[in-house]
KEDREN-129882 format. One record per residue: residue in one letter; chain; y, z, x of N, C-alpha, C in turn. Coordinates in pm, 1 decimal. Layout:
N
<rec kemi="a" mike="A" n_Y="Y" n_Z="Z" n_X="X" ca_Y="Y" ca_Z="Z" ca_X="X" c_Y="Y" c_Z="Z" c_X="X"/>
...
END
This chain:
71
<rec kemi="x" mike="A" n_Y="8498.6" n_Z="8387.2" n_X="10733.4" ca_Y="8575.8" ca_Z="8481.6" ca_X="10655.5" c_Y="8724.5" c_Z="8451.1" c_X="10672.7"/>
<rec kemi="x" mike="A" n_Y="8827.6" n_Z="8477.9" n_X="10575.0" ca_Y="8931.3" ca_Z="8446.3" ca_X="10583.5" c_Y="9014.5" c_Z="8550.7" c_X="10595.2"/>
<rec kemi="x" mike="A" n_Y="9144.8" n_Z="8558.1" n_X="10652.9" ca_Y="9219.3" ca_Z="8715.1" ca_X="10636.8" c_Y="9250.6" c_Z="8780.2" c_X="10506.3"/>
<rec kemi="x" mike="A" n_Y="9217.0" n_Z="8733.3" n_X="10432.5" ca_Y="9239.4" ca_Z="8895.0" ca_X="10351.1" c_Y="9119.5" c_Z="8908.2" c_X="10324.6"/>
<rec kemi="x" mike="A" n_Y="9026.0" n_Z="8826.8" n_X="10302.8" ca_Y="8876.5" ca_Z="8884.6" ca_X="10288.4" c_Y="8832.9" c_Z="9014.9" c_X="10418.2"/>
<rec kemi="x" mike="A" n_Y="8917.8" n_Z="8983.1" n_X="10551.3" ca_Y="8887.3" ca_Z="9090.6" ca_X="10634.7" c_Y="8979.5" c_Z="9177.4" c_X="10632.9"/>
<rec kemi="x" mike="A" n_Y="9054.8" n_Z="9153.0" n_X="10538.6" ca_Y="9182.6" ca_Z="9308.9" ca_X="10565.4" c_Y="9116.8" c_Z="9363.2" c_X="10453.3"/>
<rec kemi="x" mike="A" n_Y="9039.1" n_Z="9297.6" n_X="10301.4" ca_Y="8972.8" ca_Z="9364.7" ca_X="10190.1" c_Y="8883.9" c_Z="9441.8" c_X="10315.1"/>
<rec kemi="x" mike="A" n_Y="8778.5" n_Z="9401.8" n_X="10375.1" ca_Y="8664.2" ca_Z="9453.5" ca_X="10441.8" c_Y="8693.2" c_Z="9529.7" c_X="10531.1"/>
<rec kemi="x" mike="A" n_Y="8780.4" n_Z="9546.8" n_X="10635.2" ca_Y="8838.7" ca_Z="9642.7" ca_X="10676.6" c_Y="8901.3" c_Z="9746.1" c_X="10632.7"/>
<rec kemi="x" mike="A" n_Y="8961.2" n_Z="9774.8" n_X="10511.9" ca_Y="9004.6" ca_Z="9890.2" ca_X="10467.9" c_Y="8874.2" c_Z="9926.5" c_X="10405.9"/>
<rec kemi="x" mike="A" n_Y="8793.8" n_Z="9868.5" n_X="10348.3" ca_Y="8701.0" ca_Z="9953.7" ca_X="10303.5" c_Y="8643.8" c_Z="10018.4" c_X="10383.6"/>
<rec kemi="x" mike="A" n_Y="8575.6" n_Z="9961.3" n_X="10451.1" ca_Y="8546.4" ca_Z="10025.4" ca_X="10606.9" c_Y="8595.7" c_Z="10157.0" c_X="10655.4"/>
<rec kemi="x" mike="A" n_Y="8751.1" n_Z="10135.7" n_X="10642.6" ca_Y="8812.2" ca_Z="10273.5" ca_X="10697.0" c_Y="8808.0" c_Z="10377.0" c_X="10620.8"/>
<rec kemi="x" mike="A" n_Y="8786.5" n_Z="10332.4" n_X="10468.9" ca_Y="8797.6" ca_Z="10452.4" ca_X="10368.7" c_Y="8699.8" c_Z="10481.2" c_X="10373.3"/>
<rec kemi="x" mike="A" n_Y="8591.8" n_Z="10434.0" n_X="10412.0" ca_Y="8481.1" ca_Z="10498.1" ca_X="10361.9" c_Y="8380.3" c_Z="10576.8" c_X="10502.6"/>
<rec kemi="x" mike="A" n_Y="8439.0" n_Z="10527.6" n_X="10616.3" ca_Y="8447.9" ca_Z="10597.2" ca_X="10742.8" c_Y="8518.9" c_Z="10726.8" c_X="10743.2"/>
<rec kemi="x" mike="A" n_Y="8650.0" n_Z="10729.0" n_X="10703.2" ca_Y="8703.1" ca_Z="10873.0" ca_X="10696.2" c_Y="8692.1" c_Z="10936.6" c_X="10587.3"/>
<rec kemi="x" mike="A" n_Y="8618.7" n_Z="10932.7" n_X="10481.3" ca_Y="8543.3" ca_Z="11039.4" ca_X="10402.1" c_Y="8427.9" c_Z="11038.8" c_X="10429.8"/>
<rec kemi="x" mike="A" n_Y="8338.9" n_Z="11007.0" n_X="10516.6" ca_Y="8247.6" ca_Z="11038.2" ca_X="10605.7" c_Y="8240.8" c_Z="11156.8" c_X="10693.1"/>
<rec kemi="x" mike="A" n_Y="8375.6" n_Z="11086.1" n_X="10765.1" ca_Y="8442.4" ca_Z="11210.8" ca_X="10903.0" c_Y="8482.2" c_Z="11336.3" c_X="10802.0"/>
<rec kemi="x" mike="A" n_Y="8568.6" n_Z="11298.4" n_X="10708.8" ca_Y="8627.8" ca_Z="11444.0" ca_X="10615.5" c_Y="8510.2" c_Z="11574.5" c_X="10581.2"/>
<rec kemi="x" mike="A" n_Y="8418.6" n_Z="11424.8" n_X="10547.9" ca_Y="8250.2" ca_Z="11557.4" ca_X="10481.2" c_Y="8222.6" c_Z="11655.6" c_X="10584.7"/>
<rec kemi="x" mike="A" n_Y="8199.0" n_Z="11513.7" n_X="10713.1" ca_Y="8119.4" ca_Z="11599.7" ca_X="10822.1" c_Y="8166.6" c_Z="11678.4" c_X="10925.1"/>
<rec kemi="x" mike="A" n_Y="8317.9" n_Z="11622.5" n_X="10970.6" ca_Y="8333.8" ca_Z="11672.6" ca_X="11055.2" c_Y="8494.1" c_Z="11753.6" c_X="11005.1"/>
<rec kemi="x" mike="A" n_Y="8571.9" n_Z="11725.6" n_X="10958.0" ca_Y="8707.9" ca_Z="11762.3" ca_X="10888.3" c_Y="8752.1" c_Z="11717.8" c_X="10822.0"/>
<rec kemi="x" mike="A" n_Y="8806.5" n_Z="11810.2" n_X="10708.7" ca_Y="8883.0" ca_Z="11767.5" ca_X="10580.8" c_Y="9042.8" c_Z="11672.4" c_X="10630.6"/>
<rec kemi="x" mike="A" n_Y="9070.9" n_Z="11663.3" n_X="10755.9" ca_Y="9188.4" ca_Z="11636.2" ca_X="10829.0" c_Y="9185.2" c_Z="11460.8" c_X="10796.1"/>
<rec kemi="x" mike="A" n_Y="9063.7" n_Z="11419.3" n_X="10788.0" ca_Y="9021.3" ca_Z="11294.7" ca_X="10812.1" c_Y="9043.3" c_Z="11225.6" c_X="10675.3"/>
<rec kemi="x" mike="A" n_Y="9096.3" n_Z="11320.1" n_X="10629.6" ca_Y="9112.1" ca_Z="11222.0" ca_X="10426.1" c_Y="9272.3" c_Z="11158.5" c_X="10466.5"/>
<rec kemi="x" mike="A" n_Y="9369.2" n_Z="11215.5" n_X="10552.6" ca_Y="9440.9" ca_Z="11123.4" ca_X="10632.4" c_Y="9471.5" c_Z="11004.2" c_X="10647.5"/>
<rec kemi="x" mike="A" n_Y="9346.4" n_Z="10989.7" n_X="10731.7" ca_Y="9295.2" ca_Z="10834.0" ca_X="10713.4" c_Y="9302.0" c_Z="10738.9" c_X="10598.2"/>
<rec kemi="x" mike="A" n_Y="9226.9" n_Z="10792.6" n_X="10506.8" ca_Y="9217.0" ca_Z="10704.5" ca_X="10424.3" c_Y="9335.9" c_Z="10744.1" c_X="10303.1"/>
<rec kemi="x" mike="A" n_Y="9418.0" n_Z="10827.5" n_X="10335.7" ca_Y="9589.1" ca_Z="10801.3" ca_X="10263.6" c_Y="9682.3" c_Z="10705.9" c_X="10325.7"/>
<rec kemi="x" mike="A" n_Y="9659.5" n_Z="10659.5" n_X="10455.9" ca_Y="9702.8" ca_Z="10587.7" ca_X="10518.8" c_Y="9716.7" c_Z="10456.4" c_X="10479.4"/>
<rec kemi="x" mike="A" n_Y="9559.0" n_Z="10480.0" n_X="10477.0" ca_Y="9479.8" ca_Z="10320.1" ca_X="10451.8" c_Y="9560.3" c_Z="10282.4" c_X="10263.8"/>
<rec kemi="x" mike="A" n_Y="9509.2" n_Z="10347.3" n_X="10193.7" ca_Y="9556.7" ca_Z="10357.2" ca_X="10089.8" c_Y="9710.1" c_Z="10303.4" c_X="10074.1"/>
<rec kemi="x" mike="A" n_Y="9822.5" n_Z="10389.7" n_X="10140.4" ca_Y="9939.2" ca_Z="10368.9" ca_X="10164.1" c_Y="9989.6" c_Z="10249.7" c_X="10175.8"/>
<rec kemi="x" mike="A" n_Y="9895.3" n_Z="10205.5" n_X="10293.5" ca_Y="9955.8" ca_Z="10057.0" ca_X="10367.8" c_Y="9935.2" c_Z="9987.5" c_X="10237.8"/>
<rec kemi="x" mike="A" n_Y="9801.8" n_Z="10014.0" n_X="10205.6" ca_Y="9759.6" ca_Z="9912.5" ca_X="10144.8" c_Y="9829.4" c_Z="9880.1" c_X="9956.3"/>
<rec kemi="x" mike="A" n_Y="9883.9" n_Z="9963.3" n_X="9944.6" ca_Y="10014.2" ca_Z="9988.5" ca_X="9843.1" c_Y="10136.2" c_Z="9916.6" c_X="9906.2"/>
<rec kemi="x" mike="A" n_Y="10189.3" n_Z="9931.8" n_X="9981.8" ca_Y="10270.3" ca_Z="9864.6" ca_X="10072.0" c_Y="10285.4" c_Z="9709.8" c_X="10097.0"/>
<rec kemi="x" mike="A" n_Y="10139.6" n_Z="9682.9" n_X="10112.5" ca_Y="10166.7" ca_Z="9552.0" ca_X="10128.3" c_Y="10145.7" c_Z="9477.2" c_X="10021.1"/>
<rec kemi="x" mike="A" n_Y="10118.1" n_Z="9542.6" n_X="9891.9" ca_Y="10144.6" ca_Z="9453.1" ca_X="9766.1" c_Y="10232.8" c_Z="9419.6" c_X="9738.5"/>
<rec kemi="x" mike="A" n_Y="10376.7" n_Z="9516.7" n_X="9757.7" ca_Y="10479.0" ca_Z="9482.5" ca_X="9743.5" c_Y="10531.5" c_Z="9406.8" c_X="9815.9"/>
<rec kemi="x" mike="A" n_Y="10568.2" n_Z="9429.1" n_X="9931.8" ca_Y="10620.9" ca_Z="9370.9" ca_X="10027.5" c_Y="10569.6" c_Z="9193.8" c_X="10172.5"/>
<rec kemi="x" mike="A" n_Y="10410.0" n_Z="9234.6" n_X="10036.9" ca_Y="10363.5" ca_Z="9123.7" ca_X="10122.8" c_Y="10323.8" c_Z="9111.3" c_X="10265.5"/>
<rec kemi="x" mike="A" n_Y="10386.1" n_Z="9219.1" n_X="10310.1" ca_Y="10354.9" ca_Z="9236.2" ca_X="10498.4" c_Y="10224.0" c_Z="9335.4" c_X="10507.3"/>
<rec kemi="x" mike="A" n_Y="10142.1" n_Z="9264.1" n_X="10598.2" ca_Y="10017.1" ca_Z="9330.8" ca_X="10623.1" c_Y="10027.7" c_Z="9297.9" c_X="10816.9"/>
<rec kemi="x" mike="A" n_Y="10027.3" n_Z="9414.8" n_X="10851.9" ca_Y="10008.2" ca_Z="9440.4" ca_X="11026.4" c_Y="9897.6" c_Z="9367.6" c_X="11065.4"/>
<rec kemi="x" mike="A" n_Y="9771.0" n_Z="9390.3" n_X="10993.4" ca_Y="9596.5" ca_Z="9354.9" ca_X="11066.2" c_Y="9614.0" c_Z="9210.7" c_X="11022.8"/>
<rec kemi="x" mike="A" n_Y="9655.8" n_Z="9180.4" n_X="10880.7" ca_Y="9649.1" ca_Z="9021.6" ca_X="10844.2" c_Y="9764.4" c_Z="8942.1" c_X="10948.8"/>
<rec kemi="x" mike="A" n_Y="9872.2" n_Z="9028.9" n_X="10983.3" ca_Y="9940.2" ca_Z="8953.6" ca_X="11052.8" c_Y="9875.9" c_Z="8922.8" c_X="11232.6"/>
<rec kemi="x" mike="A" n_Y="9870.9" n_Z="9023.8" n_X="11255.4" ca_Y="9719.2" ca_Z="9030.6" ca_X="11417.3" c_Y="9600.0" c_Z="8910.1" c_X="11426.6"/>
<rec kemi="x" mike="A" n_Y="9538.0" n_Z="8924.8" n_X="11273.6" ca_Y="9449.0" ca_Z="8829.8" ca_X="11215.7" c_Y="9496.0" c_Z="8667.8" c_X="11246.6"/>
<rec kemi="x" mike="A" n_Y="9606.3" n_Z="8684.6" n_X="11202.1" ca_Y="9639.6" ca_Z="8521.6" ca_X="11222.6" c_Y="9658.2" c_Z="8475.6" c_X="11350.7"/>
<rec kemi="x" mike="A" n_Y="9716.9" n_Z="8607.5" n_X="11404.4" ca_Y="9770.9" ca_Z="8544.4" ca_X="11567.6" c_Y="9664.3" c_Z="8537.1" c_X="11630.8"/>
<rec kemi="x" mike="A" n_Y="9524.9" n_Z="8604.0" n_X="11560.4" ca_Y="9413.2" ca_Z="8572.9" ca_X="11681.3" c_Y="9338.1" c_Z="8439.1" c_X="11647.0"/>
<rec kemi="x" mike="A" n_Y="9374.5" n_Z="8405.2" n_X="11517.5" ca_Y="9351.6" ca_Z="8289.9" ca_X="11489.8" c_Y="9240.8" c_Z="8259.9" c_X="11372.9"/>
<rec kemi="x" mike="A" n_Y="9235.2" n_Z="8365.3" n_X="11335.6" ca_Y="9142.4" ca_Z="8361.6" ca_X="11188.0" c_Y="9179.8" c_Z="8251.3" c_X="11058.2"/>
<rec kemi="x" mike="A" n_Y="9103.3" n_Z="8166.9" n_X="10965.9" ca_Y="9176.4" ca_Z="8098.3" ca_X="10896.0" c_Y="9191.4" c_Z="8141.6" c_X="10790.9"/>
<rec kemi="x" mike="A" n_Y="9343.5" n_Z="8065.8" n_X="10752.5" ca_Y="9405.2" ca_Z="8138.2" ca_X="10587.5" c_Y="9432.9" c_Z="8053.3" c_X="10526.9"/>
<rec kemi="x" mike="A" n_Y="9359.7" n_Z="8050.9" n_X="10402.6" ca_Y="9375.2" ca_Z="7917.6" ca_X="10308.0" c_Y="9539.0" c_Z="7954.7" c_X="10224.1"/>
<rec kemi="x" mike="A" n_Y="9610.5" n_Z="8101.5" n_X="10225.8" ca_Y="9785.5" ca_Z="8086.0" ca_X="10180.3" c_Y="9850.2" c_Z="8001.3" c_X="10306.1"/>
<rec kemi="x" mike="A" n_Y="9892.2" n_Z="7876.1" n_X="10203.8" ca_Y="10031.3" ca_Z="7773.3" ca_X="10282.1" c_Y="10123.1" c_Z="7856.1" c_X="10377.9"/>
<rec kemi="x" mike="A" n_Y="10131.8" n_Z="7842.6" n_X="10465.5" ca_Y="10244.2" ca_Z="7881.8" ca_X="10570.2" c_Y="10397.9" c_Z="7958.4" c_X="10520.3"/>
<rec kemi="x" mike="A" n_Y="10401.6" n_Z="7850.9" n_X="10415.4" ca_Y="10535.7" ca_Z="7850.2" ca_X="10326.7" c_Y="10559.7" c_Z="7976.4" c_X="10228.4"/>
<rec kemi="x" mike="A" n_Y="10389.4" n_Z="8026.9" n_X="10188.3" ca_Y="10451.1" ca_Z="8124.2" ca_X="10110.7" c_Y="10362.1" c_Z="8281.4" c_X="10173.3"/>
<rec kemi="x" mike="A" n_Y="10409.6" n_Z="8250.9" n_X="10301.3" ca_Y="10403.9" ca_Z="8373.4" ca_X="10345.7" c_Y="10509.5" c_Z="8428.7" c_X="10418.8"/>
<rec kemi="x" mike="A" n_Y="10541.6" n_Z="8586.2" n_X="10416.9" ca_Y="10679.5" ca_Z="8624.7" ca_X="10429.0" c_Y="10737.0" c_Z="8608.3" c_X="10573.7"/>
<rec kemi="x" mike="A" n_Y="10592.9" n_Z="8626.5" n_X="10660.8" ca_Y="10636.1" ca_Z="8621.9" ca_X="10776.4" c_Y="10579.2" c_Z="8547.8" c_X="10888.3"/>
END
């Protein structure tokens, strides 16, 4: 898997974990997935992703050139 295929799979994950938690356990937990949402608005623009950036340093492979990434 490559990093954004796991930052795609990881946010889904989270969204669909905290409207899980929201059903079952608190409405507090839709939070979460405004968050998730947020970032994930965020880094369209700006290109910076926290987990994709973690991702790389742990050493996951990324077929985007070095060159055209922001950071």
């Amino acid at each position: 898997m490559t990093v954004e295929r796991t930052v795609h799979a990881f946010a889904g994950v989270m969204v669909l974990a905290s409207v899980a938690l929201a059903i079952t356990v608190s409405p507090w937990f839709l939070a979460v997935t405004a968050f998730v949402g947020l970032n994930l608005l965020q880094s369209a623009f700006t290109r910076f992703c926290p987990l994709a950036l973690l991702l790389r340093r742990l050493g996951m492979p990324d077929p985007c050139p070095r060159e055209a990434r922001p950071f």
